[in-house]
C-alpha positions as CSV (number, residue, x, y, z in Angstrom):
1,X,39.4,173.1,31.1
2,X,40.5,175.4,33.9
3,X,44.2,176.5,32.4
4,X,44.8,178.0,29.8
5,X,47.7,175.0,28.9
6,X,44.7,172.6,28.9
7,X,42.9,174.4,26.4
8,X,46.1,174.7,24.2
9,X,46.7,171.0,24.7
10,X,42.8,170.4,23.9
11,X,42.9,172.2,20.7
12,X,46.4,170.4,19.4
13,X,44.3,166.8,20.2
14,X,41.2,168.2,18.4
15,X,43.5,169.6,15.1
16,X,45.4,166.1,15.2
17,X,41.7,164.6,14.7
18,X,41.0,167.0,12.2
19,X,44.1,166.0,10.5
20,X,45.5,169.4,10.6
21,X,48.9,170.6,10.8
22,X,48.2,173.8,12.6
23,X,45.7,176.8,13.6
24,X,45.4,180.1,13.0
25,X,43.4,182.2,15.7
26,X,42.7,185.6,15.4
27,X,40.8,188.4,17.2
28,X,38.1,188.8,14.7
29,X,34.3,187.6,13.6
30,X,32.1,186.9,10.5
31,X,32.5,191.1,10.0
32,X,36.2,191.4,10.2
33,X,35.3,193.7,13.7
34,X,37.9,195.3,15.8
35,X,35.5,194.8,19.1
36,X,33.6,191.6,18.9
37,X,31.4,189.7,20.9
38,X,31.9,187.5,23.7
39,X,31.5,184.4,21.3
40,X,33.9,185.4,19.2
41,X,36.5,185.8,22.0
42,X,38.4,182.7,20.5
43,X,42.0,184.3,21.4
44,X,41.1,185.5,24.5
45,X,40.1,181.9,25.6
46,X,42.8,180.0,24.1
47,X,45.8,182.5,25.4
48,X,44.0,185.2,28.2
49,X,45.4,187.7,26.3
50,X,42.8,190.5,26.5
51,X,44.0,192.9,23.7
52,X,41.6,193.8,20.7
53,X,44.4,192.9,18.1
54,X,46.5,189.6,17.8
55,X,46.8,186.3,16.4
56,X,48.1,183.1,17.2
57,X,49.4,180.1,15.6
58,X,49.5,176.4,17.4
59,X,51.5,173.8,15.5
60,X,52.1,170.2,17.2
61,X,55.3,171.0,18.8
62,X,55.0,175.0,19.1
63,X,52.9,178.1,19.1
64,X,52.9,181.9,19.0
65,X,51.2,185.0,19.6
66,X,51.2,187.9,17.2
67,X,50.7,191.5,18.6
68,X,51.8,195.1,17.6
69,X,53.9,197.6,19.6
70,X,50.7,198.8,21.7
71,X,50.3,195.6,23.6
72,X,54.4,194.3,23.7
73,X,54.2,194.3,27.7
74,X,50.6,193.1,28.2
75,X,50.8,189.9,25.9
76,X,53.6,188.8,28.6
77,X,51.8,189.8,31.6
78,X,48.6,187.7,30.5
79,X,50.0,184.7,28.2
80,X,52.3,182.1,29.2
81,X,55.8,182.5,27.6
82,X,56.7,178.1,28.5
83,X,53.6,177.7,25.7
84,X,53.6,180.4,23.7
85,X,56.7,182.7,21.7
86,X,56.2,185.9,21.6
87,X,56.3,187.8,17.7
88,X,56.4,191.4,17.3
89,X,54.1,193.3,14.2
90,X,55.4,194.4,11.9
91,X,59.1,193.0,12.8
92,X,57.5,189.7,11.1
93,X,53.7,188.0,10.4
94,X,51.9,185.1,10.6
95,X,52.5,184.0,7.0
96,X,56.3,184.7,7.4
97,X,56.5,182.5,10.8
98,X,54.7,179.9,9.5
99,X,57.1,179.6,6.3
100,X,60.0,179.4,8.6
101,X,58.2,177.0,11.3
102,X,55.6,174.8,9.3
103,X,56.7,171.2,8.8
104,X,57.0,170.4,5.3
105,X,53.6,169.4,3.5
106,X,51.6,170.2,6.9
107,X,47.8,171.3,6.1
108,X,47.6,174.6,8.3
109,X,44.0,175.7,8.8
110,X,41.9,178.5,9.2
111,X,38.6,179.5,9.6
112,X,37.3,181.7,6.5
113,X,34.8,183.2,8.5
114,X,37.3,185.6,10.4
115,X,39.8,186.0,7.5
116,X,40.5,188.5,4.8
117,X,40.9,187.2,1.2
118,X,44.0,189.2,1.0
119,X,45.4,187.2,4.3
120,X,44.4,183.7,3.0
121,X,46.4,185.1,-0.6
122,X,49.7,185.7,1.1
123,X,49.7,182.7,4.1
124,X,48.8,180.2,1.0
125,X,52.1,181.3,-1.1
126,X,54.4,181.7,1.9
127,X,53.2,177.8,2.8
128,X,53.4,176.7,-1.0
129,X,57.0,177.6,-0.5
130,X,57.4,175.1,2.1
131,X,55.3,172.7,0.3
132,X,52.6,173.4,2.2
133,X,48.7,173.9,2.8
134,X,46.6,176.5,3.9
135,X,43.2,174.3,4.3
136,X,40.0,175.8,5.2
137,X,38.2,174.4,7.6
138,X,33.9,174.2,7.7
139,X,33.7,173.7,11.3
140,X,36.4,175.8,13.1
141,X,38.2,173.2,16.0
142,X,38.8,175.8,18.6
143,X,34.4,175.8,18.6
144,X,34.7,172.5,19.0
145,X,36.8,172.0,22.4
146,X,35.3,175.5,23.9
147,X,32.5,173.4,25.5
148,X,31.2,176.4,27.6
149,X,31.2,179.2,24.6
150,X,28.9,181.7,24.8
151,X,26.0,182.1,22.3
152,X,25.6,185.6,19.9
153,X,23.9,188.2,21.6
154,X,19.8,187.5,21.4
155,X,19.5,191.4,21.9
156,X,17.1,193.5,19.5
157,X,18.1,196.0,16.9
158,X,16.9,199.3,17.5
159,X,16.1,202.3,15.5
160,X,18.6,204.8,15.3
161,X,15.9,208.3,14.9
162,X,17.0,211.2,12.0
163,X,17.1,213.6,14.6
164,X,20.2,212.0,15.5
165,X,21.6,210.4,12.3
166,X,20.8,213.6,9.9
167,X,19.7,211.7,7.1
168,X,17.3,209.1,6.4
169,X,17.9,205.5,5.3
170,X,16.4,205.8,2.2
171,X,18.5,208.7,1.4
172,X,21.7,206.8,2.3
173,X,20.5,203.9,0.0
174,X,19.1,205.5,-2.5
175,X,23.6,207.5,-2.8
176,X,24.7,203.3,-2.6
177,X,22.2,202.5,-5.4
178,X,23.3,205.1,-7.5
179,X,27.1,204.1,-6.9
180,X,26.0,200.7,-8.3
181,X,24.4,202.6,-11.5
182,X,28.0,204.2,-11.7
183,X,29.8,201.0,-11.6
184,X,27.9,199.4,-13.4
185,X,27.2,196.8,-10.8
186,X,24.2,194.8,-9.6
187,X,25.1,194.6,-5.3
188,X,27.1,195.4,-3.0
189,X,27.9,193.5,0.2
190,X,27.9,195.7,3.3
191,X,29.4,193.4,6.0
192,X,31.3,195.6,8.5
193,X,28.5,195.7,11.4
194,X,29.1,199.3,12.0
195,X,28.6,200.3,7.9
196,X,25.3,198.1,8.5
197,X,24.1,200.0,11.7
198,X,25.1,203.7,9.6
199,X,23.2,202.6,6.2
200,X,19.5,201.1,7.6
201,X,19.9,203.8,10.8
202,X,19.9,201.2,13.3
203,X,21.7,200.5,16.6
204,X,22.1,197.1,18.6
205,X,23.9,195.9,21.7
206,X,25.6,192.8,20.4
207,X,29.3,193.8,20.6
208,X,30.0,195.4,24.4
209,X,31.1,199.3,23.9
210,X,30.3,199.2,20.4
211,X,26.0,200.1,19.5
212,X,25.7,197.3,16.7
213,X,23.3,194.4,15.8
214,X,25.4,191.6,14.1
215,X,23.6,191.4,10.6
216,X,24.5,191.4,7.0
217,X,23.5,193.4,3.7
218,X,23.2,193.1,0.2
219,X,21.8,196.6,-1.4
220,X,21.0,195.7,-5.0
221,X,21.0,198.9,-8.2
222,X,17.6,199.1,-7.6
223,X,17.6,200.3,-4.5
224,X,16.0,197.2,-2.8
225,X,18.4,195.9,-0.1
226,X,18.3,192.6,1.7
227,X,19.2,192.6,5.8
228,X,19.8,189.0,7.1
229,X,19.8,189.3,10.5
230,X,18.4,186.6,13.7
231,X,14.4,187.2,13.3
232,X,14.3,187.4,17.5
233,X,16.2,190.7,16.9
234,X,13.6,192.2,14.8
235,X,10.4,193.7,16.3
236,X,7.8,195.7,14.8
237,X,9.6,199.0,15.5
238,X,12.5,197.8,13.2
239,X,10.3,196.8,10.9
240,X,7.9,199.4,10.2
241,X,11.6,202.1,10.4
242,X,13.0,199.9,7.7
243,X,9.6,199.6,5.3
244,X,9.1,197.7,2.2
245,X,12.4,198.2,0.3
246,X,14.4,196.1,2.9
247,X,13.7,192.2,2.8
248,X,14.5,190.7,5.8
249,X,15.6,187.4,6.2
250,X,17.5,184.8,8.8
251,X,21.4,185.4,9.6
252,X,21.7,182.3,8.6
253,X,20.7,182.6,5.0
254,X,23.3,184.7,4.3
255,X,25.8,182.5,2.7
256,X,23.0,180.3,1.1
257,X,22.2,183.6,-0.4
258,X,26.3,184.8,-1.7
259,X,26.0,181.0,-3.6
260,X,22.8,182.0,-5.7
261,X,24.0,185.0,-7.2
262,X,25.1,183.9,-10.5
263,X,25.7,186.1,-13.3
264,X,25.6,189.3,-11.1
265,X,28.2,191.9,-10.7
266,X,28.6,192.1,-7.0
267,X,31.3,194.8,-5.2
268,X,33.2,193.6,-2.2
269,X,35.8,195.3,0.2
270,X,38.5,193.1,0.8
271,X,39.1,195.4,3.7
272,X,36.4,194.9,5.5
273,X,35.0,191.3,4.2
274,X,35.9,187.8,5.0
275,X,37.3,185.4,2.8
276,X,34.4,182.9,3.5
277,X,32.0,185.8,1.6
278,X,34.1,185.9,-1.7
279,X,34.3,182.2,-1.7
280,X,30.6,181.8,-1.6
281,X,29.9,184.5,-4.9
282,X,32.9,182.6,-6.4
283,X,31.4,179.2,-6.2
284,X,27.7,180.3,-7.2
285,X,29.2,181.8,-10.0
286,X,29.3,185.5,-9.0
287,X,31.5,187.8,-10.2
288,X,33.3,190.0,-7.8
289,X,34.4,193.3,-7.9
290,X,36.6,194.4,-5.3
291,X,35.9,197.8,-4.3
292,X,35.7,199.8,-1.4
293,X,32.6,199.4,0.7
294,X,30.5,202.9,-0.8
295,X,29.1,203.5,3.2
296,X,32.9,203.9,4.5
297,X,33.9,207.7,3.4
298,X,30.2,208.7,3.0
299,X,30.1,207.7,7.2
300,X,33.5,209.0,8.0
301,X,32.4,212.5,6.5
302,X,29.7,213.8,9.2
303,X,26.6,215.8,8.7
304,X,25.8,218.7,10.5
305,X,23.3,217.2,12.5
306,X,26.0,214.4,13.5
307,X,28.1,217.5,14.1
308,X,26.1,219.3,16.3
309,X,25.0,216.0,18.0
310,X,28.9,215.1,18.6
311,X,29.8,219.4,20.3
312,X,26.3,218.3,22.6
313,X,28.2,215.4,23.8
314,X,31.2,216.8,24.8
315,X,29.6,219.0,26.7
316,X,28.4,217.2,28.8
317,X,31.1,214.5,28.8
318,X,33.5,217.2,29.4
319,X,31.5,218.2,32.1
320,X,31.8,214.2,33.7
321,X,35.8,214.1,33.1
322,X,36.1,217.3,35.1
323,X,34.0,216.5,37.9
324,X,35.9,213.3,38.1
325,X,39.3,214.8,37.5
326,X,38.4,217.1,40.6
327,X,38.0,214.0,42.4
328,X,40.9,212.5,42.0
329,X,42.1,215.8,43.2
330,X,41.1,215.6,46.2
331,X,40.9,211.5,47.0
332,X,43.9,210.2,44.7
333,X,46.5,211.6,47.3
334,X,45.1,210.1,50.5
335,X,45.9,207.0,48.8
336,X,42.9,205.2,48.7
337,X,41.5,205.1,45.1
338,X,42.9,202.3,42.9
339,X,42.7,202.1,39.1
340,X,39.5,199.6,39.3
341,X,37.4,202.3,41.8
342,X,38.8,205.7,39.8
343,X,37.6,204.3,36.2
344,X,34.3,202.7,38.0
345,X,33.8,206.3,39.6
346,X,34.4,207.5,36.1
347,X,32.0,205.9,34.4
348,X,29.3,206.9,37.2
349,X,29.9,210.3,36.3
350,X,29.1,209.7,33.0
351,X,26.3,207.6,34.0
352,X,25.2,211.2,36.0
353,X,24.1,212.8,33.0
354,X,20.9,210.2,32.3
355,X,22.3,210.2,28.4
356,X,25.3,207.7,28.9
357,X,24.3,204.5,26.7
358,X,27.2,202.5,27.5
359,X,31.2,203.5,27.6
360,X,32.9,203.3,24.5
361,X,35.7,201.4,24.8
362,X,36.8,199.4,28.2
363,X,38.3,202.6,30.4
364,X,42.1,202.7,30.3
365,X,42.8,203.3,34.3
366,X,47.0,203.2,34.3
367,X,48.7,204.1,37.8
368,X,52.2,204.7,37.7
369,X,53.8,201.5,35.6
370,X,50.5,200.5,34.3
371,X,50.4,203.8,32.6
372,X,53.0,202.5,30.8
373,X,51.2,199.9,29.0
374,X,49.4,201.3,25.8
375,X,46.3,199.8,25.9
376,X,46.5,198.8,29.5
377,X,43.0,196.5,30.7
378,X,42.5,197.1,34.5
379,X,41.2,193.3,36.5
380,X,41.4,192.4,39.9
381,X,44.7,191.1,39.1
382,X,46.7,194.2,38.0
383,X,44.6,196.3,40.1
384,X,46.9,198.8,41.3
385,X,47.2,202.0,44.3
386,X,47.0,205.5,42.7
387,X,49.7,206.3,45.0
388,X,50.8,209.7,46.2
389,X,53.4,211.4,44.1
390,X,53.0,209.5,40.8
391,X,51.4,210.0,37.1
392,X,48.2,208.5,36.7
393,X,46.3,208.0,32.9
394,X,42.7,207.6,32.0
395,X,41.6,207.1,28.7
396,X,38.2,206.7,28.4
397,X,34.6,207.4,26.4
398,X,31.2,207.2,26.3
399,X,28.3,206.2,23.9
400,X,25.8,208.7,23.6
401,X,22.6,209.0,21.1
402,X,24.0,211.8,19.9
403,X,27.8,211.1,19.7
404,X,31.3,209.0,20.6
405,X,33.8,210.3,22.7
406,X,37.2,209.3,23.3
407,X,39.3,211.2,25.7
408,X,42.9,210.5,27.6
409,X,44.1,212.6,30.3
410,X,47.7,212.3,32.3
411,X,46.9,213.6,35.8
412,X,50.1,214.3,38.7
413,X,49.2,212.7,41.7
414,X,50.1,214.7,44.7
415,X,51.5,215.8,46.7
416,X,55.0,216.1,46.3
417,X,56.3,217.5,42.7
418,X,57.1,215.3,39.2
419,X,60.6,215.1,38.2
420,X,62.0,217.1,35.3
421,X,62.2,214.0,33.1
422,X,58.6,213.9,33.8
423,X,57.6,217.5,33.0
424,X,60.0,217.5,30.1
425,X,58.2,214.4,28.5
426,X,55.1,215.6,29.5
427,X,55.6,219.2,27.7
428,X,57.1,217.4,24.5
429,X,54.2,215.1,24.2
430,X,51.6,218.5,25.1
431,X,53.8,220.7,22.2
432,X,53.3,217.6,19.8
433,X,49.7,217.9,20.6
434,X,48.9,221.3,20.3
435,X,51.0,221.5,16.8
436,X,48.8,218.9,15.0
437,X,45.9,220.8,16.9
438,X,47.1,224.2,15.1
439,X,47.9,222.4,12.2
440,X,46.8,224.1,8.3
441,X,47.4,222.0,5.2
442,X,46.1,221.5,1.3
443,X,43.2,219.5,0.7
444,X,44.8,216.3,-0.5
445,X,46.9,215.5,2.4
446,X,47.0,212.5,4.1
447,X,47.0,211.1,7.9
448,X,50.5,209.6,7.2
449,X,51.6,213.7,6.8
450,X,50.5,215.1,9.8
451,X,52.1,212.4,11.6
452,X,55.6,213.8,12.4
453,X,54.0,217.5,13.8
454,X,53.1,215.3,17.0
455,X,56.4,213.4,17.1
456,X,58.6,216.1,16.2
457,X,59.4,217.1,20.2
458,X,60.0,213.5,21.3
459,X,62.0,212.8,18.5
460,X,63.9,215.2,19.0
461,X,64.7,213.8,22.6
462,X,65.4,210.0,21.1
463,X,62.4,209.2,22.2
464,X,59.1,208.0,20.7
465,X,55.2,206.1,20.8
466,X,54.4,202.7,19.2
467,X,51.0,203.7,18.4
468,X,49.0,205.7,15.9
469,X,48.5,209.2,16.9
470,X,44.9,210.2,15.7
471,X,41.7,207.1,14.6
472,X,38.6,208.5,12.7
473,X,35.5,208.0,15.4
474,X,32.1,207.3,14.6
475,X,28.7,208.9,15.1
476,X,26.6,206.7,18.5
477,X,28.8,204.1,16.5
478,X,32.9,202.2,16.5
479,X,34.8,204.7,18.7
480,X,37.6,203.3,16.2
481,X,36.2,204.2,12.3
482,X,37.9,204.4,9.1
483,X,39.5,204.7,6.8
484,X,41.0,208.1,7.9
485,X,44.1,207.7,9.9
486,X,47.1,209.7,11.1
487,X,50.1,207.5,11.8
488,X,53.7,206.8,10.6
489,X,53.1,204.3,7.5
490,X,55.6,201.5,8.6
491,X,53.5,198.3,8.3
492,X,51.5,200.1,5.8
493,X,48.6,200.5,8.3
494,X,45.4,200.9,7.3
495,X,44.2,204.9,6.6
496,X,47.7,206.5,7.1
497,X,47.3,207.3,3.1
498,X,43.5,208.1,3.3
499,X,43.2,211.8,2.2
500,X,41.9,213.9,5.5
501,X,38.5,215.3,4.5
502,X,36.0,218.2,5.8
503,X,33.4,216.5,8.1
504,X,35.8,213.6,9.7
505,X,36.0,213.0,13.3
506,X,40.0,211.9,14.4
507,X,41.7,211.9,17.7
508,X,44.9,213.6,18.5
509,X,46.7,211.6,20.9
510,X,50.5,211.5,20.7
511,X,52.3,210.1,24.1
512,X,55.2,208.9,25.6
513,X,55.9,205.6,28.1
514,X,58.6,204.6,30.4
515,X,58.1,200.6,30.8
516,X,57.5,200.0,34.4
517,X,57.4,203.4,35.5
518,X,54.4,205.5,33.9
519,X,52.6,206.4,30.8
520,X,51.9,209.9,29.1
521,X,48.8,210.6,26.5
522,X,47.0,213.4,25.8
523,X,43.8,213.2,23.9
524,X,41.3,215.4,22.2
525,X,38.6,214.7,19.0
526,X,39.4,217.3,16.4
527,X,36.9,217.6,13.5
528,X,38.4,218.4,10.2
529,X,37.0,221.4,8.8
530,X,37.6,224.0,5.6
531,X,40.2,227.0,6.6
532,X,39.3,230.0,5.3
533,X,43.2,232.2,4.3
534,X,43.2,235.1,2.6
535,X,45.1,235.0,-0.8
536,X,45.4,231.2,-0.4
537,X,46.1,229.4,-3.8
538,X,44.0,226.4,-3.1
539,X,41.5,224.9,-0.6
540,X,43.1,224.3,2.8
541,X,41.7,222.7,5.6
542,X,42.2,222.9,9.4
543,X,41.1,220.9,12.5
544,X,38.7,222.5,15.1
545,X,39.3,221.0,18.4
546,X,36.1,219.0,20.1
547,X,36.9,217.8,23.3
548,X,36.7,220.1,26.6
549,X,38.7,218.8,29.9
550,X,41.3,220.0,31.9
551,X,45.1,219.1,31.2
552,X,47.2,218.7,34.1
553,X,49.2,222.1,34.7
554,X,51.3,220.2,37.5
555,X,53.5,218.6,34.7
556,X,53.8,221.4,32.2
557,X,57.1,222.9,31.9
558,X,56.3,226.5,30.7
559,X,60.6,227.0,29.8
560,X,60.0,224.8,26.6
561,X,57.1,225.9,25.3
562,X,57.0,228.8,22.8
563,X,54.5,232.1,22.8
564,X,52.3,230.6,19.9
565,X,51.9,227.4,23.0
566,X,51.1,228.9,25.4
567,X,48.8,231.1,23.8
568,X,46.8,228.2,22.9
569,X,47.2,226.6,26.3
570,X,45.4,229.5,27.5
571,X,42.5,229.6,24.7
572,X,42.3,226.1,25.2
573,X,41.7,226.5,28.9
574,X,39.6,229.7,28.7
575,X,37.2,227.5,26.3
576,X,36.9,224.6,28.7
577,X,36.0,227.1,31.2
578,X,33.3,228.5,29.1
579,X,31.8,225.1,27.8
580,X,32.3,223.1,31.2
581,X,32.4,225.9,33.8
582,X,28.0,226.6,33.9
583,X,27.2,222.7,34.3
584,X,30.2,222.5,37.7
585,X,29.3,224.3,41.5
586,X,30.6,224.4,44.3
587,X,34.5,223.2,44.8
588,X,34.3,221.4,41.8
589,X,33.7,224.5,40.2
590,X,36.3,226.1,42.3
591,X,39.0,223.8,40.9
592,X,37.9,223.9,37.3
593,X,39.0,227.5,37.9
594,X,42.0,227.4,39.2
595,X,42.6,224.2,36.2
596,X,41.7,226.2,33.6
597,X,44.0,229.4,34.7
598,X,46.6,230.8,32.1
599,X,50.0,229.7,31.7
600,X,52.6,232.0,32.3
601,X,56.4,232.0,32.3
602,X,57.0,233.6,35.8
């Protein structure tokens, strides 16, 4: 099927011999995964929409996409408005569309496998409504027309060592048995593929960008934990690393294995499991307990091994990002370098310092209207000119043994100069930044709080960002990690009410984007940390800021930024200088100079 309206038309014929109603589709797999493999790609096949969150719906006569404000303008560059309508989240949902568009009595399916329970509870009242069905199906009938799908990564798990991790395995199972003592519990399910990879200290290369081995756990009370996992993924390394107190059996066991538990008292996270795994317990007579995965806060708050590992990263990925940002300097306004050979250059620069394991996330490269889109996906298509006087973004990472980064820089293309509008959204979007950087608040407080110090500038221009400003990263793991989040709470996303804790890794990335003229972000990894005040009547905590790069003078306007800014500006700077300045020579060291030189007002 070479369109993308024959593989639409494909999957209504193949739903109609299912006797099926409808379809949901999301991004997702068997591990509820915000990056998942390429045989999991389900959306991406049916639509072409490349984001890493949406949904759609296909009914006989209709169908829709669901995305969120970060990927409004790429869902109608890549899908096909005559075959698909276009739905806006939060504005509505799935369930809510499909109460208002389901015939009724239709049988509307889904797959359980890449479903939460909590999903499957709402979408089956809003169709019982309508008098209608939400039917689960055993085989899922988008498999069945995707003749050409690709098979799960055959690639083996590897050991992730101590010396980067901090703490053993057997310590980390031995905290998640005690939890169990606690509760009073006999398992816990640990399905998320990155809480997998954290607890047995192992990595994989199953998921592109993101170091996991697609596997499941059950860690029983008594500390013995079964691993179900594809046996051509294990080798003797894994095995010896992971020693007696793991079993280890076939992926394919797994839900075999979820049917024979009965009698236990098993935890699950409805977050972070699918609704195919509670069903499973449910039938064999389990009984579930829904509680919060024990590995998710325990990975969130980092060691100082993880800590140290994370600073050694930066240093040398700061290092790459200047070297490249001097590049562009210098090649960017003969206008030759396009967004496809600046993030490819990029990554080679990364690549440079013989400890790059793979990017972590696909490398944002936005020229001028591009910029604009949030979580913009460079092809040959799109592939645009970094043209001469013009704002160009890069947001990009790598995977390192020793740590994630995540980094977004807004760079002025010369020659020529930006235009006030430019500077002045560019300066709001830097004060926003450098307040949530400066940022001192209680223990207790939550993502959802700090929100409004990066917004406050913006909004007070009418303007604003659809997106979250600061996502917990892990550890040579998901450069997206929970649960810690800092965000506005409309939608009631995930995190924004998670209580910010010493030890967590979050970005700080406020921005602003003009559709079809250019995009603005700024990004640094901040580490929370304890904040030491004299007289203070409490604990207070404080971010100390991780990444080290450049950020582009040419659009600062000094005339709306306060002492206090400008001061850090310069701190900032005079740190980068320190940290990236003895691994840069020649003019690249040159310009990192003249980069990193204080702010002043005249």
């Amino acid at each position: 099927m070479s369109t993308y309206e024959d593989r639409l038309k494909a999957l209504r014929e193949q739903l109609k011999a299912d006797r099926l109603d409808g379809f949901v589709v999301p991004i997702c797999d068997e591990h509820m995964s915000e990056y998942v493999g390429a045989y999991a790609q389900r959306l991406a096949w049916l639509t072409g929409f490349g984001g890493s969150a949406g949904t759609a719906v296909v009914l006989p006569e209709e169908a829709a996409i669901f995305v969120d404000g970060r990927y409004t303008l790429q869902v109608r560059e890549q899908v096909n408005g005559k075959d698909w309508q276009y739905q806006s989240v939060p504005k509505t949902s799935v369930a809510a569309w499909l109460k208002d568009h389901a015939a009724n009595g239709a049988r509307i399916g889904y797959d359980p496998w890449v479903h939460t329970k909590t999903w499957v509870e709402t979408a089956t009242k809003a169709l019982a409504e309508k008098g209608a069905e939400l039917v689960a199906v055993e085989r899922n009938p988008l498999d069945a027309v995707w003749t050409d799908r690709p098979a799960p990564s055959p690639a083996l798990m590897t050991v992730h060592p101590d010396e980067f991790s901090g703490q053993s395995s057997a310590e980390k199972r031995a905290a998640v048995s005690d939890w169990l003592t606690e509760k009073g519990l006999d398992a816990t399910i640990v399905s998320a593929l990155d809480s997998v990879a954290w607890l047995f200290n192992v990595r994989g290369s199953d998921v592109d960008r993101t170091p996991v081995a697609l596997s499941f756990a059950v860690v029983g009370q008594d500390g013995i934990a079964d691993l179900y996992v594809a046996p051509e993924k294990i080798d003797d390394a894994v095995r010896q690393h992971l020693g007696n107190s793991v079993r280890i059996h076939d992926r394919e066991d797994f839900a075999p294995a979820l049917k024979a538990m009965s009698g236990k008292k098993i935890a699950v996270d409805p977050e972070h499991a699918v609704s195919a795994i509670f069903a499973a317990l449910q039938t064999g007579g389990a009984t579930v307990v829904e509680l919060r995965d024990p590995t998710i806060l325990a990975k969130a708050l980092k060691n100082p091994v993880e800590q140290a590992g994370h600073r050694a990263a930066q240093r040398r990925d700061g290092a790459a990002l200047s070297r490249f940002l001097h590049w562009i300097s210098v090649e960017a306004p003969k206008g030759t370098v396009t967004e496809l050979s600046a993030a490819a250059k990029l990554q080679s620069f990364r690549a440079a310092t013989g400890k790059l394991k793979d990017l972590s996330f696909d490398t944002i490269s936005g020229a001028g209207p591009n910029g604009a889109v949030v979580h913009y996906r460079v092809s040959e298509e799109t592939n645009r000119t970094l043209e001469p006087s013009s704002i160009y973004l890069v947001d990009s990472g790598g995977q390192y043994l020793d740590g994630t980064t995540d980094v977004t820089r807004t760079v002025w293309v010369g020659p020529g100069e930006p235009t006030a509008e430019m500077k002045d959204r560019f300066t709001r979007v830097l004060k926003g930044h450098i307040a949530l950087a400066r940022a001192v608040f209680p223990v207790g407080t939550r993502g959802t709080q700090l929100d409004t110090l990066a917004r406050q500038f913006l909004w007070a221009a009418g303007v604003d960002y659809a997106h979250g400003t600061g996502h917990g990263v892990g550890s040579f793991l998901a450069v997206h990690e929970g649960p810690q989040r800092i965000a506005t709470s409309a939608g009631g996303q995930a995190g924004t009410e998670e209580p910010l804790a010493a030890g967590m890794f979050i970005s700080n990335e406020p921005g602003y984007y003009k559709t079809g003229e250019y995009g603005i972000r700024i990004e640094n990894l901040i580490l929370v940390e304890p904040r030491e005040i004299e007289g203070a009547e409490g604990d207070y905590l404080g971010f100390e800021t991780l990444t080290y790069a450049p950020i582009e003078r040419a659009l600062v306007d000094t005339e709306i930024m306060t002492r206090d800014e400008l001061r850090w500006w310069d701190d900032y700077h005079a740190k980068v200088l320190e940290i990236v300045g003895p691994q840069l020579d020649g003019e690249a060291r040159v310009w990192l100079e003249a980069a990193c030189a204080p702010l002043t007002r005249g």
